[in-house]
C-alpha positions in Angstrom: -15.6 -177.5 40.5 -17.0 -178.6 37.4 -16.9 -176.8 34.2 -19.8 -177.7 32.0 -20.1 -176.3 28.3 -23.0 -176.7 25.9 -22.5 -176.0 22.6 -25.9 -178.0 21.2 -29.0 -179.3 22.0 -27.3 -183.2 22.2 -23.8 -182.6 23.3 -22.6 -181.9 26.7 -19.2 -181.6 28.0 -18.1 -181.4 31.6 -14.3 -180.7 32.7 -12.9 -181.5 36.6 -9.1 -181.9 37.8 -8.6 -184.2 40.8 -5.6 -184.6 42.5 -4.5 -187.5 41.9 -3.5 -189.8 39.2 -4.9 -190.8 35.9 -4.7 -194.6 37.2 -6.4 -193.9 40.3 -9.7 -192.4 38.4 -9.1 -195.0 35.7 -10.2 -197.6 38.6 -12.8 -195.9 39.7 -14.3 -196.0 36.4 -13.6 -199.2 35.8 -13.9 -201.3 39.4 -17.6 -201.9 39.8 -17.1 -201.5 44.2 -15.3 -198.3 43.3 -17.7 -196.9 41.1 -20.5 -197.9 42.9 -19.5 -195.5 45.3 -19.5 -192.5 43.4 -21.7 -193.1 39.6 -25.8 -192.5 40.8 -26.4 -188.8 41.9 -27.6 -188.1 45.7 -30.6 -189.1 46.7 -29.8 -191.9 44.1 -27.8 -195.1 45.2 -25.9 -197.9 43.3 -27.4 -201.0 44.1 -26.0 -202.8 41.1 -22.8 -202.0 39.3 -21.7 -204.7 36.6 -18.6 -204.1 34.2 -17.0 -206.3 31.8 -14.2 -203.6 30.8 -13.1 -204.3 27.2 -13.8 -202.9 24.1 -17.3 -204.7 23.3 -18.1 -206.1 26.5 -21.5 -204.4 28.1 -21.5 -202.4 31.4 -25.1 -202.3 33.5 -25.7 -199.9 36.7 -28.6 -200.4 38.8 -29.6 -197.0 40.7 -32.2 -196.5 43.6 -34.0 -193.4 45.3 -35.2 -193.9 48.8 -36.6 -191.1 48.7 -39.3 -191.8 46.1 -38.7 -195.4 45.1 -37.6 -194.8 41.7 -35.2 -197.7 40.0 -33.5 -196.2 36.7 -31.0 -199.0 34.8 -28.8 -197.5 32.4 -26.5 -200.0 30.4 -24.5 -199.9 26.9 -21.0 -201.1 25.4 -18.0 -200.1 25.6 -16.8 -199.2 22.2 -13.1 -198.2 22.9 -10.7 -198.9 26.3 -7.3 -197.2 26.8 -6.5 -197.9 30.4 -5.3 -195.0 32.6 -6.2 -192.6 29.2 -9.7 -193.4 27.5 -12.9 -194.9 27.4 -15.9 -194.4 25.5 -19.1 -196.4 25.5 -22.4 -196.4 24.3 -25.4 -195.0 27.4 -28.7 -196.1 26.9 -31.9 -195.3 30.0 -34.1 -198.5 30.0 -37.7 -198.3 30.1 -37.1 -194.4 29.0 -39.7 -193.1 26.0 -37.2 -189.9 25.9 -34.2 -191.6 25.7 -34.4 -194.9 23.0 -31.1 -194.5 21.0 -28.6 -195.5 22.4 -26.1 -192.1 23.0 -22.4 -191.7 23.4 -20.0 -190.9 26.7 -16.5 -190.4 25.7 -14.1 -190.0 29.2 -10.8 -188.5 29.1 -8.0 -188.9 31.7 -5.6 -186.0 31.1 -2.3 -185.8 33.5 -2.2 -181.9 34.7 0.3 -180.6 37.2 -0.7 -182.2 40.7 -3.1 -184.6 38.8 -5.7 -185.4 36.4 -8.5 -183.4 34.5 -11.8 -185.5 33.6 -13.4 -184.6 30.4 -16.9 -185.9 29.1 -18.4 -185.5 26.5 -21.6 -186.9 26.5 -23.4 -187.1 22.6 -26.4 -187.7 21.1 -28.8 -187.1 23.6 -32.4 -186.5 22.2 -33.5 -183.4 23.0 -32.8 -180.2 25.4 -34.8 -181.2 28.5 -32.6 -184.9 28.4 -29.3 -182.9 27.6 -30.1 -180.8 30.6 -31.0 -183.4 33.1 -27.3 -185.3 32.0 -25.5 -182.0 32.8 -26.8 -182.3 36.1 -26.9 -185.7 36.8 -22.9 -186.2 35.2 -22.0 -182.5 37.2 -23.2 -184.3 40.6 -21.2 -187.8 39.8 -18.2 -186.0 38.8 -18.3 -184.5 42.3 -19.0 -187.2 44.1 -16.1 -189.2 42.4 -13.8 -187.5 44.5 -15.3 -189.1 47.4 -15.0 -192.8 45.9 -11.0 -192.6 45.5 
């Protein structure tokens, strides 16, 4: 289950514990098959997932909704790498009015007994309304990741 605290209108964080290993989610972050498996939220799909995986490089993910058509792109940099412990990269929406600075997802690999806890924290979002929809669209991933390891 995922744990989700709110603590302003542009900050989220979200905690889940998996059971299995830091390295194991660290891939599925960072593999763009793996993560295309688990990273849009149902109805949505992963048509696209490119990742160049370094501090600087630029990450891109192409989602789809069959059910409506809908095509949302969200891209950024990654501003830190720590494999199997850390990343944090920059989350930008294209073609988004709400959403035109760029905003901050910081992901945490913690070992726990019998495996890892995720933490995001995801900052700088605009306003309420976009805070709220990244609650539930980062709560739905999260659950799904379990599925793509």
């Amino acid at each position: 289950m995922v744990q989700v605290m709110t603590n302003c209108d542009s900050v989220v964080e979200l905690r889940r514990a998996y059971r299995t290993t830091p390295d194991a989610i660290y891939k599925a972050w960072t593999d763009p098959s793996t993560m295309g498996r688990w990273m849009a939220p149902r109805p949505y799909v992963c048509e696209k997932v490119e990742l160049d995986v370094r501090a600087g490089g630029r990450y891109r993910i192409a989602m789809f909704n069959p059910e409506n058509g809908n095509r949302p792109v969200v891209g950024g940099v990654y501003e830190s790498v720590d494999p199997g412990k850390k990343l944090v990269f920059t989350w930008k929406w294209e073609n988004n009015e709400s959403c035109q600075e760029d905003s901050r997802v910081t992901v945490e690999l913690i070992p726990i007994e019998g495996g890892t806890e995720v933490r995001l924290l995801h900052e700088k979002l605009p306003n309420v309304k976009e805070r709220d929809s990244h609650v539930k669209g980062w709560s739905a991933c999260l659950e799904q990741l379990e599925e793509g390891i």
